[in-house]
C-alpha positions in Angstrom: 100.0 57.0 60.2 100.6 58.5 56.7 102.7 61.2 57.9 104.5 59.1 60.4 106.0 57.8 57.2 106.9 60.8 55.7 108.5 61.7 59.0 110.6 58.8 58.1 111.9 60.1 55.1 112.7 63.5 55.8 116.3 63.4 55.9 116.3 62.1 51.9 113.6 65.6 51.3 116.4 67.3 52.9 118.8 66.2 50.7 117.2 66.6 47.3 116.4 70.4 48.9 120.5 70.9 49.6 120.9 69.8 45.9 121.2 73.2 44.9 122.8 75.1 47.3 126.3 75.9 47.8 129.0 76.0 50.4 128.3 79.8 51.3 124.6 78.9 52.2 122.9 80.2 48.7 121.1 78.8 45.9 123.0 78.5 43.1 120.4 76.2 40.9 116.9 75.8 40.6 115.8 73.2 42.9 112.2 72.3 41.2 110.1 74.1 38.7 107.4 75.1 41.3 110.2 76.4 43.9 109.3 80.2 45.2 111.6 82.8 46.6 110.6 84.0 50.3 108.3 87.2 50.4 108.3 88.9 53.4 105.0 88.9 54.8 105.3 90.8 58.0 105.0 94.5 56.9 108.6 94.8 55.3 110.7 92.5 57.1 112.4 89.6 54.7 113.2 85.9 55.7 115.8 84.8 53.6 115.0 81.2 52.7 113.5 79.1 50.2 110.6 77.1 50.3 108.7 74.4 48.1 105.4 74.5 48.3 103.6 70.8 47.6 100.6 69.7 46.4 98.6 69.2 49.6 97.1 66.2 48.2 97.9 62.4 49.7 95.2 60.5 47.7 93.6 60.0 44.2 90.1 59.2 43.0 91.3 56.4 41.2 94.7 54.4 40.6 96.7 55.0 37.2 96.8 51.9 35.0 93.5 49.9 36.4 91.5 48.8 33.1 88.1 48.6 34.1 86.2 45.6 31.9 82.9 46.7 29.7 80.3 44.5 28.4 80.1 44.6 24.8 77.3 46.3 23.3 74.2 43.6 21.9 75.3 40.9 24.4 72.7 38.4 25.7 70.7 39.1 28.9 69.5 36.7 31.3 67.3 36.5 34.2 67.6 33.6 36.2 65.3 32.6 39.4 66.9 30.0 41.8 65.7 29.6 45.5 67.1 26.9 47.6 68.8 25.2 44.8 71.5 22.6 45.6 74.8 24.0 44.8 75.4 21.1 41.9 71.7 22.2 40.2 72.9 25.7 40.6 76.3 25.3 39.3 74.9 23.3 36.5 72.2 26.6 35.4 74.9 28.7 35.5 78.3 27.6 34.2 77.1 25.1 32.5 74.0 26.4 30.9 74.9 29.7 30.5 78.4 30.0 30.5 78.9 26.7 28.9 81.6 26.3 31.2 83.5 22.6 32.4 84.0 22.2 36.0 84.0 19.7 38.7 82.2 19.9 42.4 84.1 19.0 45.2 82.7 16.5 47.4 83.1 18.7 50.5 80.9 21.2 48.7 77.3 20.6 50.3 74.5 23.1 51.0 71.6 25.0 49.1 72.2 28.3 47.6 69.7 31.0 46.3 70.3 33.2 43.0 67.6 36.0 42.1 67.7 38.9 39.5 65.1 41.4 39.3 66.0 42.4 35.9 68.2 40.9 32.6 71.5 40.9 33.3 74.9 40.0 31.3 76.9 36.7 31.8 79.7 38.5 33.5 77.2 40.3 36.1 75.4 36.7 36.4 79.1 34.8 37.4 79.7 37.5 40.1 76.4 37.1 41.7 76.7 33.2 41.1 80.4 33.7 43.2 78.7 36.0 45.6 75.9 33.0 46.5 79.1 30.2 46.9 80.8 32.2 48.9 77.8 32.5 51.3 78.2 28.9 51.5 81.7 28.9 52.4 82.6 28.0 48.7 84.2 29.5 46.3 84.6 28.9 42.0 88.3 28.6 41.4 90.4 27.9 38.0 93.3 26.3 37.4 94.9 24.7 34.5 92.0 26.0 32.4 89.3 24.8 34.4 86.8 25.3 36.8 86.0 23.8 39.8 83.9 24.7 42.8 85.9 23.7 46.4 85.3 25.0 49.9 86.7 28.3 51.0 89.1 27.2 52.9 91.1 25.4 50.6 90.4 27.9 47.5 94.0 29.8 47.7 95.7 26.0 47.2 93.7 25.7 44.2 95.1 28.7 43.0 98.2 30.5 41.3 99.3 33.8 42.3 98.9 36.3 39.3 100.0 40.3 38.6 98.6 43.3 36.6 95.2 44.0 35.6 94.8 40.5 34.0 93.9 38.9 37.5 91.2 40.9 37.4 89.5 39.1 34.2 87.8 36.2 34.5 86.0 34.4 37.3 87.2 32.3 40.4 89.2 33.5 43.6 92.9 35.0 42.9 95.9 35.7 44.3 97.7 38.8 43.1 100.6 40.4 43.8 100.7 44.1 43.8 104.0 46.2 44.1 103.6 49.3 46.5 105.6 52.9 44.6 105.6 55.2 48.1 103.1 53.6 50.5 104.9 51.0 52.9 103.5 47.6 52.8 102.9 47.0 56.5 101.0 50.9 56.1 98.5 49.4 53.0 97.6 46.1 55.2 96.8 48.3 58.3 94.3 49.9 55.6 93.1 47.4 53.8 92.0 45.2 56.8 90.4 48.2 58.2 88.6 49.2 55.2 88.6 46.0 52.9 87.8 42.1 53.3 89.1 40.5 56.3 92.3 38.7 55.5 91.9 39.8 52.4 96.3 40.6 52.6 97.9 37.3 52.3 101.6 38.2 53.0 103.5 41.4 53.0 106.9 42.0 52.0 108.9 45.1 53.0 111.9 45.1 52.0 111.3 44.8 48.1 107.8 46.8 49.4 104.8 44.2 48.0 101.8 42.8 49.4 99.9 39.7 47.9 96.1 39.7 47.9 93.0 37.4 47.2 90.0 37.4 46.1 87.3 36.9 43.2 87.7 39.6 40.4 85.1 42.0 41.9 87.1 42.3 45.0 90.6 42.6 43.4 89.4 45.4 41.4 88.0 47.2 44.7 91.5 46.4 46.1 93.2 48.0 43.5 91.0 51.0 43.6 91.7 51.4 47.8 95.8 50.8 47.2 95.7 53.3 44.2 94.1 55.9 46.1 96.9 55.7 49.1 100.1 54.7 47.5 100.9 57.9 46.2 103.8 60.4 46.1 103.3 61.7 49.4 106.6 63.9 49.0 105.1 65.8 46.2 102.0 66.6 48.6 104.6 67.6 51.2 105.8 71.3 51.5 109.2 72.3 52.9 110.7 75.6 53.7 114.1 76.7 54.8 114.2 80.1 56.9 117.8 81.3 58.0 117.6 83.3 61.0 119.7 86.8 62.1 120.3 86.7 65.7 118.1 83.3 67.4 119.3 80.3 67.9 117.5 77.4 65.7 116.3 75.4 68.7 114.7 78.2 70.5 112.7 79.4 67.8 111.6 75.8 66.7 110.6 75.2 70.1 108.5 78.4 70.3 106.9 77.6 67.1 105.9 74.0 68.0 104.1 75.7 70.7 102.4 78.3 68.6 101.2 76.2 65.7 100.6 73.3 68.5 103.0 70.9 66.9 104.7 67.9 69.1 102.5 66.4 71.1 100.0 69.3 70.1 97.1 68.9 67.6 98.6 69.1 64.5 101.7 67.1 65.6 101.1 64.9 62.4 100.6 68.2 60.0 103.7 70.2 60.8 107.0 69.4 62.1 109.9 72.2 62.8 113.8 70.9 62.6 116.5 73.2 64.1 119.8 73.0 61.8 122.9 74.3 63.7 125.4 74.3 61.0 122.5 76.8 59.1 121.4 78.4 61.7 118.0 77.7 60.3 114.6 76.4 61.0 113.3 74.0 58.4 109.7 73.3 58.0 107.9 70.1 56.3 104.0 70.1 56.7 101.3 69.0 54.9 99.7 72.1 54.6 101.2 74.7 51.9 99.0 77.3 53.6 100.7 77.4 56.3 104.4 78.2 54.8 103.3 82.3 54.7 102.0 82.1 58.7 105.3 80.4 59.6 107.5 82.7 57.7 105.5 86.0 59.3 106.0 84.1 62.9 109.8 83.5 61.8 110.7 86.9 61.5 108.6 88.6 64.1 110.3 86.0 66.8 113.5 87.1 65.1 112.9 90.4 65.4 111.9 89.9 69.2 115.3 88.2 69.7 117.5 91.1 68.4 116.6 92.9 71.3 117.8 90.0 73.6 121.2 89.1 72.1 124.6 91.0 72.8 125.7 93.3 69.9 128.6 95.7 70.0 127.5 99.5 69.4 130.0 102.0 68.7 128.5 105.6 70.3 130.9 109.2 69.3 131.3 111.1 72.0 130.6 115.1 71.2 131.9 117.0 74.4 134.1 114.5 76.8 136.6 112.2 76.8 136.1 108.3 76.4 137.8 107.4 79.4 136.1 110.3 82.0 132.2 109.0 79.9 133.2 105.5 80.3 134.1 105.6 83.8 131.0 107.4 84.7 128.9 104.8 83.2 130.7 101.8 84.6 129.9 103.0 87.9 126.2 103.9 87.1 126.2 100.4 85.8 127.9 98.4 89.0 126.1 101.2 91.5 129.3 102.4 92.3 129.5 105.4 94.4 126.0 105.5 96.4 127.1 106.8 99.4 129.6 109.6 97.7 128.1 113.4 97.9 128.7 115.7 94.8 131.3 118.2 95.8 129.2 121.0 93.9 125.8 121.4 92.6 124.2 122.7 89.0 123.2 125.8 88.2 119.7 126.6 86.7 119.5 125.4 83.3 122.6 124.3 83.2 123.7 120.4 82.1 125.5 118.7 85.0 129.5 117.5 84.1 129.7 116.6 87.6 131.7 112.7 87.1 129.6 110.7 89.9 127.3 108.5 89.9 125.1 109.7 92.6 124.5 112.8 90.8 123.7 111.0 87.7 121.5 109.1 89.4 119.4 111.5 90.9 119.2 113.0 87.6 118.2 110.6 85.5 115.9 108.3 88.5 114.1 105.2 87.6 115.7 105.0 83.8 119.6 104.6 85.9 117.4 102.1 88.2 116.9 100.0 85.5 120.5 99.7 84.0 122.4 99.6 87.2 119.5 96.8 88.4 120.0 94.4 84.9 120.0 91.3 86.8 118.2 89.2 84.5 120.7 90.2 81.1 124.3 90.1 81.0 126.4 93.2 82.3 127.1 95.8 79.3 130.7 96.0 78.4 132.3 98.9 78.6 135.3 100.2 76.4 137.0 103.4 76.2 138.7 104.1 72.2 140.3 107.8 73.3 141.9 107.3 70.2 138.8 108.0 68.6 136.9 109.8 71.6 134.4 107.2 71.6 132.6 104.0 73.8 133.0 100.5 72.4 129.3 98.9 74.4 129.0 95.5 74.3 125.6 94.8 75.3 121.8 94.0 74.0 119.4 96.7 71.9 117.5 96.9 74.5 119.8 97.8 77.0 121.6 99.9 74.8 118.6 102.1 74.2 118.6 102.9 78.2 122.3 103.7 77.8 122.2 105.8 75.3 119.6 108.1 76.4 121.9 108.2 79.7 124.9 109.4 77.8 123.1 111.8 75.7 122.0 113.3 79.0 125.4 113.1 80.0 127.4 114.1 76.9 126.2 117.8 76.3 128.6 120.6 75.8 130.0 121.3 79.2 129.9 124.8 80.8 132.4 127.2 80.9 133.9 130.0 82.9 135.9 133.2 81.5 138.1 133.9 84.1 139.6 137.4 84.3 142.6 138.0 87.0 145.6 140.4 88.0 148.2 139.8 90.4 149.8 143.0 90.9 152.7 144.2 93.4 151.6 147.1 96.0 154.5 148.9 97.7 153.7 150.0 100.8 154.1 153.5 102.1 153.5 155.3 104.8 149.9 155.5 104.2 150.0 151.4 103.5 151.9 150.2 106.5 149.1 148.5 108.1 148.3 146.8 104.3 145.8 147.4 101.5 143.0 146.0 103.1 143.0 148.6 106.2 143.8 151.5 103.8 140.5 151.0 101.8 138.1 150.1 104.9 139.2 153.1 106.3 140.6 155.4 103.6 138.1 158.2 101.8 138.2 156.0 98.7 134.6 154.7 99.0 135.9 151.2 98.0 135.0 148.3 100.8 136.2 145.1 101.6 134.8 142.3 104.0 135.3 138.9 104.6 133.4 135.9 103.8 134.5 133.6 106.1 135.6 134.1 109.7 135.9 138.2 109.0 139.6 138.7 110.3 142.7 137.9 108.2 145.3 134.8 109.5 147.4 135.4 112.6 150.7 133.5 110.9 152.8 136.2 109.0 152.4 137.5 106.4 149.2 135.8 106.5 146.3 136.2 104.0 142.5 137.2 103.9 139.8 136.8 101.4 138.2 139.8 100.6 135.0 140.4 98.3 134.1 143.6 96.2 131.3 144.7 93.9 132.8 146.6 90.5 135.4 146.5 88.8 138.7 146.0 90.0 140.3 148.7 88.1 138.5 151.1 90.7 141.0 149.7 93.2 143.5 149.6 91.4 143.3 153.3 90.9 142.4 153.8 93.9 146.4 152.2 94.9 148.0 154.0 92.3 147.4 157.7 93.8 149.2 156.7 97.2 151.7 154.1 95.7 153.3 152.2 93.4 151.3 149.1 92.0 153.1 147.0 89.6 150.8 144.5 87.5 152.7 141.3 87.6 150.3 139.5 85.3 146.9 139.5 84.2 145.6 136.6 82.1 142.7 135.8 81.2 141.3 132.4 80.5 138.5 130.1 79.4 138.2 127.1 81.7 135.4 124.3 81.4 133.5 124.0 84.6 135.2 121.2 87.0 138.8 121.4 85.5 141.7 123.2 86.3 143.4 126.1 84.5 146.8 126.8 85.2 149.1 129.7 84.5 153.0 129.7 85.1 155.4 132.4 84.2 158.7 132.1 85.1 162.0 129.7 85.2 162.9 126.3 86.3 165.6 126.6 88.8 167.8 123.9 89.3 168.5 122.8 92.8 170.7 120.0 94.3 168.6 117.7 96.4 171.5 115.2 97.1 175.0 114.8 97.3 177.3 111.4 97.2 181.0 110.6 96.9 182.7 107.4 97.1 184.4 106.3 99.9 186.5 103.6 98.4 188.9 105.9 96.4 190.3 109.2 97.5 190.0 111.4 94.8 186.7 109.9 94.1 183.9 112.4 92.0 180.8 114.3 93.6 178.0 113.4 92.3 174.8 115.5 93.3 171.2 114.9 92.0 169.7 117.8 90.4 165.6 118.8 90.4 163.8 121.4 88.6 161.6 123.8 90.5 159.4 126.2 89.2 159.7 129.8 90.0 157.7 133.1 89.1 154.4 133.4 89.2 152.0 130.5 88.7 148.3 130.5 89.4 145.7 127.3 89.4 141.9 127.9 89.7 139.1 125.4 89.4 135.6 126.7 89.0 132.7 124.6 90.0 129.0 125.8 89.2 126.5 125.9 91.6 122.3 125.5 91.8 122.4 129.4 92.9 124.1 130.9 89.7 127.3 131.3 92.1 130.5 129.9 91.3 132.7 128.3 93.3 136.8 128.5 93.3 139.7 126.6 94.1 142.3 129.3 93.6 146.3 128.2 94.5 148.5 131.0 94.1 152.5 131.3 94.3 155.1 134.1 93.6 158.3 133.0 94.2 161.6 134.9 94.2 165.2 133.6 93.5 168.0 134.6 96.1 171.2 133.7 96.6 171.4 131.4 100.2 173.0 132.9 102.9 172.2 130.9 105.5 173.7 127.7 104.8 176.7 126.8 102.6 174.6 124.8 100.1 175.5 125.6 96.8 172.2 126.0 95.4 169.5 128.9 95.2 166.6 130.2 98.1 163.8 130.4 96.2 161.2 132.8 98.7 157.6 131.8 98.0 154.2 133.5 98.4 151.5 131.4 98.4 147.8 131.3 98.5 145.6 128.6 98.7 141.7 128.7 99.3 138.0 128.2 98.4 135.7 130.8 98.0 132.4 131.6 96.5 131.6 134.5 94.3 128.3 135.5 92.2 128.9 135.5 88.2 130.5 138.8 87.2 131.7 139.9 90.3 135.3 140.0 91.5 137.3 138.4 94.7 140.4 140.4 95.7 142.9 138.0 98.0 145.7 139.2 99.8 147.8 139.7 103.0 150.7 138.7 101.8 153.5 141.0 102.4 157.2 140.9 101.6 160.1 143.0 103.5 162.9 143.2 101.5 166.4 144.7 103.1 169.0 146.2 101.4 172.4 148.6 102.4 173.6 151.2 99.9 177.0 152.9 99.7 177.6 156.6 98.4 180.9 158.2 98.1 182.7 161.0 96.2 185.7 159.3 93.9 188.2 159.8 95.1 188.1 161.8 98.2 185.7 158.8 99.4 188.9 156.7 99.3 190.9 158.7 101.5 191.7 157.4 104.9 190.2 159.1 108.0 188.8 162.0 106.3 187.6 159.9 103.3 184.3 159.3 105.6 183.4 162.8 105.1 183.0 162.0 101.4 180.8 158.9 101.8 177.4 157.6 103.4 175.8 154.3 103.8 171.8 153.8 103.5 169.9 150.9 105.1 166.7 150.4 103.4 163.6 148.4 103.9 161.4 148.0 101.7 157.3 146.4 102.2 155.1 145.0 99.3 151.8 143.1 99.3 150.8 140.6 96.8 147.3 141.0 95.9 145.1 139.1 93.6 141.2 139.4 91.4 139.9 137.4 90.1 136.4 137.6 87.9 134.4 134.6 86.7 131.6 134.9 84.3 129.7 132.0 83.7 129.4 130.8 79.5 126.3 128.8 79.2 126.7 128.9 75.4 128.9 129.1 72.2 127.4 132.6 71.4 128.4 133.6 75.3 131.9 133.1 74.4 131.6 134.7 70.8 130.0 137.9 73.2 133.3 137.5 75.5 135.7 137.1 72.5 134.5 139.7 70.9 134.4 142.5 74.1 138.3 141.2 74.7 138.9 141.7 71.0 137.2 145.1 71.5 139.2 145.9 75.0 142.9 145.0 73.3 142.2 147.4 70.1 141.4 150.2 71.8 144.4 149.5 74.2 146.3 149.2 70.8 145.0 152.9 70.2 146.0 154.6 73.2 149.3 153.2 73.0 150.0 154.6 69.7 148.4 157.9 70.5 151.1 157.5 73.3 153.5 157.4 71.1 152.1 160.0 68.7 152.4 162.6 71.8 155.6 161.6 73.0 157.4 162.1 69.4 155.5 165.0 68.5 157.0 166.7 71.9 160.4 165.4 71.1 160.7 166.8 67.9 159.4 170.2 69.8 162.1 169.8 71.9 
């Protein structure tokens, strides 16, 4: 009941708490004298808040103001022995005799009435004993007008005025008082005064100017007073209220879950403690009864916080070490939506080596029940996913908790790829004699102790001039020599590169040719312009291999290869270029540090020389005996080596930096002792 009222007021608590604080949410002023900052209470983690911590206390021992009467020191003492005495011979001992008192008797006033006292007591002990005995016999001693008359019960409030203050209290005879209420409500105090006090002992309540009017003798006004002043206090001041802002919950969650841990509501201390979400504060505010219970709440505030971080969406920003935002992010979208489950991975990791494979099926099989449980978030909202390639990083919109499952995903996934040196010559064989069934049959068969073999169907394609894949074990420098002591070989290029394993490295040297694709004129005018549409084509030599890394150690490679010539067109009277192409384009597998040699392709070039002797060449008839005329037709091969070695490390390309470094120096060497030799023998010369 008591705290039903102050349930009542807690809007004007909460407005003499918001005194002091500002529009941005802070305190700005002291709010009370016994106001306390927020401690955190929870092993480091702080509530921001306030709180005011109250009293506890919702009674007194006694009411402020109530002047308790004392008998004089040396009064008289009486003892007085009355059994079954009419009321008129009792009234007549007492107030008359003793007291010395006028009064009258009403007529209505019948009956006997028995006064006793074991010991000497005072006259104003006597009169409330001599009351006690009317009142038995449904009378009762009022005064009025300065006198005294004794008239049944029931008509003892007419005979009466309504009095205030501690005088009514003085005196004998029945009363009415008026008492004003400071915080209890009046219709509260009746409901505990008839419980605990004199039956109809509460005349009238008033509660709008908050006042109730009693009666009684002076004995039982004075135990009224005592009851009201031990209830109508400032309940507020007993009251203690908190504030607690929160991070990341929403107010009516976390009041709801802490109504259910302290058992508030409709729980058993429903009366004791009462949580009120605030929206516009994003807070929880408190008001109980108990200040003890301010520290519990606070540590249960910021644990259920805490707990809630993990559930709400946040935006994390993760830098990306090794691969692009857009190639991580799509990766991870599709581990996300369980893209890709039927897709096979086009190639498969090597020992110890980190996969860069862009699927999610391989991801998922490396990664197992942790992928299982992001792809399978049904109960949280989807992550976000946003590629900044500006920055080479992941924009994640998602909560902590996901986010933790993510990130150890990407840190599997973002590790510094693998890499492949690739070494490789394309070089020009002329063949001879010796070479005119092609390179290949020369060193199966030749004395040379260099072998080739195929690794797919073991014969070289039918279509001229066709191609083969051919494998050898050393270096290819051995073949190379082996070539040079029956022919010419001319080394059209030989880069080397550094590729990352899965993409493509490229090498073009040549020129752009330009070459008419189409031709229009107007046929509305007769001298109209031709205009002809123009395209670029490359020419020369350009190579493209993609490595992909195996479980065995082996690497897989996508090799394209063209060498294309320009000619002058012959065939047709297009004005623009023949451009003759060579090209090769396969997949083949080959351990790390060993070498693939393709080839096949051959190239018969014709041409038609004319010699003469000046002069005498020019003269007719017998100038033929001066000249001759040569057709010759001329055979190459293109042939092609390639050497991958796998780079697992940065100090495996430092090795392979350095060992290139070492091979160009002494190149560098034998070039100038070249030189050296060749002007020392001029200068002999």
């Amino acid at each position: 009941m008591l705290f039903g009222c102050a349930s009542e007021n807690s809007n004007d608590r909460w407005d003499s708490l918001m005194e002091g604080v500002g529009t941005d949410g802070r305190q700005h002023t002291v709010i009370a004298s016994k106001s306390a900052p927020i401690r955190p209470s929870n092993g480091g983690q702080s509530v921001s808040g306030f709180a005011v911590p109250g009293t506890g206390q919702f009674t007194t021992a006694q009411q402020p103001g109530v002047v308790e009467e004392t008998t004089s020191g040396g009064g008289q003492s009486y003892t007085i022995n009355l059994v079954n005495a009419p009321v008129a011979q009792a009234s007549k001992r007492v107030l008359g005799d003793i007291m010395g008192y006028t009064y009258v008797i009403d007529p209505n006033v019948s009956g006997n009435v028995t006064v006793q006292t074991s010991e000497p007591v005072d006259k104003k002990s006597l009169l409330n004993i001599f009351e006690v005995a009317l009142s038995m016999n449904n009378a009762a001693l009022v005064q009025k007008n300065g006198q005294y008359a004794i008239v049944p019960s029931s008509s003892a409030l007419s005979n009466t005025s309504v009095m205030s203050g501690s005088a009514s209290t003085k005196g004998p005879g029945t009363k009415m008082e008026v008492i004003q209420l400071k915080y209890i409500s009046a219709d509260d105090m009746k409901d505990i005064i008839e419980k605990t006090g004199r039956p109809n002992a509460v005349l009238r309540t008033d509660p709008e100017r908050n006042y109730i009017i009693v009666a009684g003798d002076g004995s039982e006004l004075s135990a009224l007073r005592d009851t009201i002043g031990v209830f109508d206090v400032d309940w507020m001041k007993g009251m203690s209220t908190a504030i607690y802002p929160l991070k990341t919950s929403k107010p009516q969650d976390v009041a709801k879950e802490l109504t259910s841990v302290f058992g508030a509501g409709d729980g058993p201390n429903g009366k004791v403690i009462r949580f009120i979400p605030n929206s516009r504060l994003n807070a929880v505010l408190v008001i109980t009864s108990r200040p003890a219970y301010l520290s519990k709440i606070q540590a249960w505030i910021a644990k259920l916080d805490a707990v809630a971080q993990n559930n709400d969406e946040q935006l994390f920003v993760y830098q990306i070490q090794n691969r692009s935002a857009s190639e991580l992010a799509e990766v991870l979208q599709n581990v996300i939506n369980q893209k890709g489950k039927g897709a096979e991975s086009k190639s498969n990791v090597a020992p110890n080596l980190a996969a860069t494979a862009d699927t999610a099926t391989s991801l998922a099989t490396t990664n197992g029940d942790m992928l299982a449980e992001v792809a399978g978030m049904s109960t949280e909202s989807v992550p976000k996913i946003v590629a900044d390639n500006q920055n080479n990083s992941l924009l994640i919109s998602t909560t902590p908790r996901q986010y933790k499952r993510i990130e150890q995903i990407l840190r599997q996934v973002d590790v510094m790829p693998v890499q492949v040196f690739l070494e490789a010559i394309i070089a020009e064989v002329t063949l001879n004699d010796q070479l005119q069934f092609g390179i290949r049959w020369y060193l199966d068969h030749g004395a040379n102790g260099v072998g080739f073999s195929d690794l797919a169907s073991g014969a070289a394609s039918a279509a001229y001039p066709g191609f083969a894949w051919t494998h050898i074990s050393g270096d290819v420098q051995t073949a190379l020599n082996a070539l040079s002591t029956v022919t010419k070989v001319k080394v059209i290029s030989s880069p080397s590169l550094m590729v990352i394993n899965n993409q493509a490295a490229t090498l073009q040297v040549g020129d752009q040719v330009p070459t008419i694709t189409q031709s229009s004129t107007s046929t509305t005018s007769a001298n109209s312009a031709i205009v002809n549409s123009v395209e670029l084509k490359d020419t020369g030599i350009i190579l493209a291999v993609t490595p992909r890394i195996n479980t065995s150690g082996r690497v897989t490679l996508d090799i394209k290869q063209e060498a294309s010539n320009v000619t002058q067109t012959t065939t047709s009277g297009i004005d623009s270029p023949t451009i003759q192409q060579r090209k090769i384009s396969t997949r083949v597998v080959v351990s790390d540090g060993e070498s693939i040699a393709l080839g096949g392709l051959i190239q018969e070039r014709k041409s038609i020389a004319d010699k003469k002797v000046p002069v005498f060449g020019d003269i007719p008839v017998l100038g033929s005996a001066f000249k001759s005329k040569t057709d010759t037709i001329s055979r190459t091969e293109l042939v092609i080596f390639i050497r991958p070695r796998i780079v697992q490390d940065v100090q495996q390309a430092r090795d392979i930096t350095a060992e290139f470094r070492g091979q160009f120096e002494r190149g560098q060497s034998q070039t100038n002792g070249q030189r050296m030799r060749q002007d020392i023998k001029r200068i002999a010369q």
